[in-house]
C-alpha distance (Angstrom), angle and dihedral (degrees) to the residues before:
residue distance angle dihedral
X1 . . .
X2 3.58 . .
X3 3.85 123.4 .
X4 3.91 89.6 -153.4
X5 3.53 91.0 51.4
X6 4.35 112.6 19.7
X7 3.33 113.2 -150.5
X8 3.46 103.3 20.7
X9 4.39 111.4 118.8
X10 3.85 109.7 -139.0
X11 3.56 105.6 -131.6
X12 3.73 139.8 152.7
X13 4.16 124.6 -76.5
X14 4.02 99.8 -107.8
X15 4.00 81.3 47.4
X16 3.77 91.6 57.5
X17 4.43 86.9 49.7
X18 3.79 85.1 -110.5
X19 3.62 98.1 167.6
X20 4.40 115.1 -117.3
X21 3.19 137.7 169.4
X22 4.11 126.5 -122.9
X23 3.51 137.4 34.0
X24 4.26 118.6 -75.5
X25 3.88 123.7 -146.3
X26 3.67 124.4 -127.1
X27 3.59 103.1 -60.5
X28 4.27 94.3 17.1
X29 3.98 72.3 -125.1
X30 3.70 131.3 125.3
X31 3.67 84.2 -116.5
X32 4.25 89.9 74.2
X33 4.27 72.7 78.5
X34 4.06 92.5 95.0
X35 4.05 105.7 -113.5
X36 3.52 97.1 11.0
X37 3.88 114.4 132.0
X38 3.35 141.4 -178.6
X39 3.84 137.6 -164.7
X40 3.93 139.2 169.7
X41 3.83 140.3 -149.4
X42 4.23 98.2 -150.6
X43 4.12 111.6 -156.7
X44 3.54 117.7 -161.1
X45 3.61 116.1 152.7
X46 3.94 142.7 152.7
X47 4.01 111.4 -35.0
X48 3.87 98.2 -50.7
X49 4.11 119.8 38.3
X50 4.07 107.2 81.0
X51 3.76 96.4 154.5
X52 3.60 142.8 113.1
X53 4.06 150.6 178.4
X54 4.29 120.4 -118.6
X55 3.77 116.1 -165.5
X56 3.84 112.4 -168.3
X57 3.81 98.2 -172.7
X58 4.46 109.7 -163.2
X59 3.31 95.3 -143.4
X60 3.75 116.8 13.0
X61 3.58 129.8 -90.8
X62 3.42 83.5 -73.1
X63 3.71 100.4 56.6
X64 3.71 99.4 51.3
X65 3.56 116.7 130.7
X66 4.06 94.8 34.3
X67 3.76 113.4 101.4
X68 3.09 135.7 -117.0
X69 4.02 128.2 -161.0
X70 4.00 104.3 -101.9
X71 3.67 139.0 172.4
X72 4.21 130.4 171.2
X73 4.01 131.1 -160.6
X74 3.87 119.7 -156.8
X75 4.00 103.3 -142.3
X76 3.62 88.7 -178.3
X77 4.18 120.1 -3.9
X78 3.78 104.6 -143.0
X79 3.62 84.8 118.3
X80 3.98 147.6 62.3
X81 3.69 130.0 -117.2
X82 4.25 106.7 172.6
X83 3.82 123.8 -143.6
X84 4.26 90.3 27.8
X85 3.93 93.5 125.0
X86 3.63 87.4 64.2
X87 3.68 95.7 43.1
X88 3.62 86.3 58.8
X89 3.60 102.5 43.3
X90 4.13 99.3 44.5
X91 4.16 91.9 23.4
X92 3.77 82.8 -139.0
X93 3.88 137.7 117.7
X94 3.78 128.1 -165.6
X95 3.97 104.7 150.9
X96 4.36 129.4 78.3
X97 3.55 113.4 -87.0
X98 4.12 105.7 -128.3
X99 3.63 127.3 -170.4
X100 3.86 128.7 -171.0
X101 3.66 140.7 135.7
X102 3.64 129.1 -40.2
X103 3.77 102.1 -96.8
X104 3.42 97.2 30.9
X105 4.20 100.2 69.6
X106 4.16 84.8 92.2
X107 4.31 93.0 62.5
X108 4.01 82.8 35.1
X109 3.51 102.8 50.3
X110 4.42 95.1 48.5
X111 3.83 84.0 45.3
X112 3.56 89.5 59.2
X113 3.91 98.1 48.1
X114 4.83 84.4 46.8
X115 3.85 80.2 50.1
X116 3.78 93.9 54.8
X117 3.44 103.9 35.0
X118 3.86 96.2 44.7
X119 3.97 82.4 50.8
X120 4.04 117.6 18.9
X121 4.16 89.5 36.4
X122 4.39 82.4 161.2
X123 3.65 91.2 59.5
X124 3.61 111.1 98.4
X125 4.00 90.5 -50.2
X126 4.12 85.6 -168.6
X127 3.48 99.6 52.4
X128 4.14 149.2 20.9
X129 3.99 135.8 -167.3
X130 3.67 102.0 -177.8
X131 4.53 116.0 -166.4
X132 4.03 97.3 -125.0
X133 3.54 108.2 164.6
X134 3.78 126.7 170.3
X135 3.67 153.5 -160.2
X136 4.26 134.0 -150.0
X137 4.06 109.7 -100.3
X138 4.15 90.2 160.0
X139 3.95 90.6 115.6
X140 4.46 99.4 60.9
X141 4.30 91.4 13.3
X142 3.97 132.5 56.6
X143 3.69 87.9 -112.5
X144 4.01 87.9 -170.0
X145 4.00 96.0 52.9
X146 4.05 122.3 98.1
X147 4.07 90.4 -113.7
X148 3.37 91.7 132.9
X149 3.94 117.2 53.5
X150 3.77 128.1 170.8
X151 3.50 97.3 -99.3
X152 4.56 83.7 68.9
X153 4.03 83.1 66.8
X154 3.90 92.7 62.6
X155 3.38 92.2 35.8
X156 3.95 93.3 54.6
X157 4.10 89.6 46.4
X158 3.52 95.0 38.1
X159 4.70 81.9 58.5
X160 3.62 87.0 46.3
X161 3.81 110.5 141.2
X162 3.69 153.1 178.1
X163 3.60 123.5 -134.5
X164 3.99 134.0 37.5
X165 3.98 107.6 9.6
X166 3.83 118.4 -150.9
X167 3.40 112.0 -125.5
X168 4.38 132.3 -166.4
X169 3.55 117.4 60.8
X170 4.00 104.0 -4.1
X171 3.85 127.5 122.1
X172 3.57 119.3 -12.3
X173 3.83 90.2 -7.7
X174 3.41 92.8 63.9
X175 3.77 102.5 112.9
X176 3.86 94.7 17.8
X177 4.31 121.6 134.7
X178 3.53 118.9 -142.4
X179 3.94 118.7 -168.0
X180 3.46 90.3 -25.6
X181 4.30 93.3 -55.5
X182 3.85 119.6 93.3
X183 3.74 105.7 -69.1
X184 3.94 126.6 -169.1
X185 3.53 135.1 132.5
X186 3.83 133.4 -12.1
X187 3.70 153.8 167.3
X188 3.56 150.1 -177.3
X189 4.23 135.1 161.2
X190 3.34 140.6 -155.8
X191 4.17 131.0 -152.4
X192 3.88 120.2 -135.6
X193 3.57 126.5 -159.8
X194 3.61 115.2 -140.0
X195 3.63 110.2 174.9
X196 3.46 112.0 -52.7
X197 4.04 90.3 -16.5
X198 2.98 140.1 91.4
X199 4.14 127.9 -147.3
X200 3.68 129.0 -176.8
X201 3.85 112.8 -152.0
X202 3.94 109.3 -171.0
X203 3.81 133.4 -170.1
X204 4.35 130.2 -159.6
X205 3.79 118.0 -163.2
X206 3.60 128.8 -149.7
X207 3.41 97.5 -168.8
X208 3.80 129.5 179.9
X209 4.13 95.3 143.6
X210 3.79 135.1 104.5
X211 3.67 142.3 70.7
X212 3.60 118.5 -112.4
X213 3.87 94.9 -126.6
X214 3.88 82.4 64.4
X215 3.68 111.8 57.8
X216 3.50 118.2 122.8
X217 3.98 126.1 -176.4
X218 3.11 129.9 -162.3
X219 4.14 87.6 -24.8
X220 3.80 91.6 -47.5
X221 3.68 119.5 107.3
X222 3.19 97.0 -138.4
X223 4.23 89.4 160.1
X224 3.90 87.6 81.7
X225 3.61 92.0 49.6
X226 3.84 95.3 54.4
X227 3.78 90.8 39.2
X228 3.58 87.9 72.3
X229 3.92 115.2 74.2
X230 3.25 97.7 -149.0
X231 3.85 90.1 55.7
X232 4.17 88.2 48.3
X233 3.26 108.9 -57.6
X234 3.83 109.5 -134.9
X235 3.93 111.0 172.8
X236 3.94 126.2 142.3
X237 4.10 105.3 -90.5
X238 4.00 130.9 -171.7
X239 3.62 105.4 -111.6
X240 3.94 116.1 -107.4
X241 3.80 110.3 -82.9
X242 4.07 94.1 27.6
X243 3.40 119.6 134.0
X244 4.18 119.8 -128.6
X245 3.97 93.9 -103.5
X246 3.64 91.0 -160.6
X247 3.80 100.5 -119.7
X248 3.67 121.9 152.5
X249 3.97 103.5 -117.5
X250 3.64 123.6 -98.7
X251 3.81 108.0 -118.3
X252 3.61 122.8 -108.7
X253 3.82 115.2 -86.8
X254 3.90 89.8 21.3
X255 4.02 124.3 138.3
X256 4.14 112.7 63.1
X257 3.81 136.8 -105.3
X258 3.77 120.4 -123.3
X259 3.86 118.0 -162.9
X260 3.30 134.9 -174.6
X261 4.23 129.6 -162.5
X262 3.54 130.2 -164.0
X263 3.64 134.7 173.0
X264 3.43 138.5 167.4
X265 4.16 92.2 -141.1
X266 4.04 113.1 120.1
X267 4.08 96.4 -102.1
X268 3.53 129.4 179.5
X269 4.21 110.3 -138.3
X270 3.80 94.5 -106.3
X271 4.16 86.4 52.1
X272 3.76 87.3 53.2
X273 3.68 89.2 52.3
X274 3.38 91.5 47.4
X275 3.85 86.6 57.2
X276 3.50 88.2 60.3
X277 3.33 104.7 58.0
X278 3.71 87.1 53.7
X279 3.72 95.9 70.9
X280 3.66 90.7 65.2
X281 4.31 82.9 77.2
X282 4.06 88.1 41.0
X283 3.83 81.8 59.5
X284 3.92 94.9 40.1
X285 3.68 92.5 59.9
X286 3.31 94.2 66.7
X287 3.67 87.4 55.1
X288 3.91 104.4 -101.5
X289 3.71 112.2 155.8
X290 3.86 93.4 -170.0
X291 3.71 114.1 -104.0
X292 3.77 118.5 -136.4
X293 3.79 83.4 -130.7
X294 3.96 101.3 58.3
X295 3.76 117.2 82.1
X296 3.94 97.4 -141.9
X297 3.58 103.8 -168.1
X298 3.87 123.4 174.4
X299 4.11 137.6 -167.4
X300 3.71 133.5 173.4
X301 3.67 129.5 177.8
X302 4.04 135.9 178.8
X303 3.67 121.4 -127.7
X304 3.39 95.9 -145.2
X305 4.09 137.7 94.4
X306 3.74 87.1 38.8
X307 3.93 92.0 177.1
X308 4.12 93.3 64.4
X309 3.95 138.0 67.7
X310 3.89 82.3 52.4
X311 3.65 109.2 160.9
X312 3.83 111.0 -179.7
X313 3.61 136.5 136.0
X314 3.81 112.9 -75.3
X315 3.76 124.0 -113.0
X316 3.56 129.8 -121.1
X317 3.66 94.3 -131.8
X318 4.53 95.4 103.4
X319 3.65 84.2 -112.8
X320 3.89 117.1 141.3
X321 3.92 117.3 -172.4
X322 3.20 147.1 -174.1
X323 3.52 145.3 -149.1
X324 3.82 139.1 -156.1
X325 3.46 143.3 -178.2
X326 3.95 147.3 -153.2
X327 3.78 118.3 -126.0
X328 3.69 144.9 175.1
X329 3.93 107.7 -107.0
X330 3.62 105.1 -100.1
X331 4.35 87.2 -118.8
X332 3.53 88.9 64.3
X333 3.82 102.7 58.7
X334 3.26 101.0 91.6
X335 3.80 97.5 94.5
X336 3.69 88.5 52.5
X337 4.24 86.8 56.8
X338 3.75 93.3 57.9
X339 4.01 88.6 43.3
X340 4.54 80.2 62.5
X341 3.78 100.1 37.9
X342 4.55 82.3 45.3
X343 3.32 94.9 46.7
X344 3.70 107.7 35.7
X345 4.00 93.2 44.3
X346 4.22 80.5 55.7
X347 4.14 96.7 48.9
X348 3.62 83.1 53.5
X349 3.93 102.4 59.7
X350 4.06 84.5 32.1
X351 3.82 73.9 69.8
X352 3.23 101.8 46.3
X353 4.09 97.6 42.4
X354 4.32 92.0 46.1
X355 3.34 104.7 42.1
X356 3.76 117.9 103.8
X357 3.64 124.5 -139.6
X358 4.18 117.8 -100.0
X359 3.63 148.2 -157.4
X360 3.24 119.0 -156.9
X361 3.95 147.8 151.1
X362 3.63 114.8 -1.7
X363 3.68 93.5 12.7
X364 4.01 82.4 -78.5
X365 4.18 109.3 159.3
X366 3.46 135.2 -143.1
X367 4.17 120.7 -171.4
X368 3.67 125.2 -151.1
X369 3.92 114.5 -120.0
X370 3.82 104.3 -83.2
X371 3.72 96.5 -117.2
X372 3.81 101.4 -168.5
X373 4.11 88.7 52.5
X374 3.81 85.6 55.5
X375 3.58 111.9 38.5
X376 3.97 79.0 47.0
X377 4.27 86.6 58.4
X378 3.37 84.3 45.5
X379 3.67 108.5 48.7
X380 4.41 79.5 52.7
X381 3.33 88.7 64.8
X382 4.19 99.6 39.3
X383 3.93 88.5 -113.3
X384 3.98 84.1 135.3
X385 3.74 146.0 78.8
């Protein structure tokens, strides 16, 4: 239940008949991607921590240490994502992606490298690049306290599992704003046929981005609607009894998105990247313009050819090897680019529809979308089953 909205069951978009396009795996998860897992470290405490870690591990606990064909795209670089100058120059990645808060990718990012050397000691015992990316929780969390230590990053890969993911304000996304609404963490997935297979490519959001004036659903834009307080009012408010804390306001559309692809299709690195740049119009359909205060940082990686991309110290044995690997012909990707744009448009009103509403430092308040007010816009314009 919502305590913005009583009576009102948070539950995810397909739930609430929001009409969308394509066909969802199992769990309409980024888990359907076989040996994908992912786990959370949750922080709610006292009046003013509301943060979080996510681990999305490629291959299992298990798996870590064998690459997998990766590429990123910055859509706009107010943000950090660790370990990318490697993904770039190898096209490779063999380590847990973690998100968390902005300040907190320095306690993250050493808890990754205790995590893998107390557990993966013959991966690359001289060296680590761990993927810690981020997104800005300052407005509901104490952004500048020591919430999140190092030991949160083992704990978060250590919880790492298949199957259903929970989704709202868990893990990283735990004190995240999204269009205005309480934001968080989501995900959705999408099968492709390809001959006689059958891929899954899957997509998580952090997201913390978006103006309210913005949102789209579904092809509505509903955002202008809820702007308007006589059409349900649904702007961030300082809880009664809060005290102005004299801030200077964070912008509309401020905060960053983090997302995260994975399939399971044979994918060269430069087709990976190319799957990353197709979030950006995942993103757009729900009516993002791309603030030049969100760091909207993307990564996608395939599963598959799990003997190549190695990149280990060479023997002294004479031997020279090679390596090769199976991949979709770059003309027949496009099914695989509607599968991102599907699935990563759907993560982000799975968002928007779980999250619960939040109180948090400084009495500052966060509502949850109103979900009655918009499956009521949306059933106006035959947006819903």
């Amino acid at each position: 239940m919502s305590e913005d909205h009583p009576g009102e069951e948070r539950r995810r978009a397909r739930e609430l008949g929001i009409s969308l396009n394509g066909e969802p795996g199992r769990w309409n998860a980024i888990t359907d991607v076989p040996g994908v897992e992912v786990g959370y470290v949750t922080l709610v405490d006292g009046d003013d921590v509301r943060t979080g870690v996510t681990a999305l591990l490629p291959r299992g606990r298990d798996g870590v240490g064998t690459p997998c064909a990766a590429g990123r795209h910055s859509f706009n670089g107010n943000g950090e994502m660790t370990g990318t100058a490697w993904i770039e120059e190898t096209g490779s990645l063999a380590v847990p992606v973690v998100i968390t808060n902005t300040y907190a990718v320095g306690p993250v990012h050493r808890g990754v490298v205790e995590w893998v050397r107390a557990n993966c000691r013959g991966m690359a015992p001289e060296w680590l690049l761990p993927v810690v990316t981020e997104t800005w929780d300052g407005h509901l969390n104490d952004i500048h306290g020591s919430a999140v230590e190092s030991r949160h990053a083992a704990e978060a890969i250590e919880a790492a599992v298949s199957g259903p993911v929970e989704e709202g304000c868990v893990g990283g996304g735990t004190g995240m704003r999204c269009y205005g609404f309480k934001g968080g963490s989501g995900t959705a997935s999408r099968v492709v046929e390809y001959g006689e297979d059958r891929y899954t490519v899957g997509a998580f959001v952090q997201a913390n981005f978006g103006a309210l004036r913005e949102l789209v659903v579904a092809g509505v834009p509903v955002g202008r609607e809820l702007a308007d307080p006589a059409g349900g009012a649904a702007a961030p408010r300082v809880a009664p009894g809060a005290t102005a804390d004299g801030e200077r306001p964070v912008p509309p559309g401020a905060g960053s998105v983090i997302v995260v692809v994975a399939t399971d299709a044979p994918l060269l690195p430069g087709q990976c990247k190319a799957l990353a740049r197709r979030v950006t119009l995942g993103l757009a359909r729900t009516g993002t313009t791309g603030s030049h205060f969100s760091g909207d940082l993307f990564l996608a990686f395939s599963t598959a050819n799990p003997s190549a991309l190695t990149s280990t110290f060479p023997e002294n044995d004479g031997s020279a090897p090679y390596e090769s690997m199976r991949f979709v012909p770059w003309g027949r990707m496009d099914p695989f680019y509607g599968a991102v744009v599907e699935s990563v448009e759907e993560a982000v009103l799975n968002v928007l529809t779980g999250a619960e509403p939040m109180t948090g430092r400084a009495g500052h308040h966060v509502p949850a979308l109103p979900l009655d007010r918009v499956t009521e816009l949306l059933a106006a314009r035959g947006a819903v089953s």
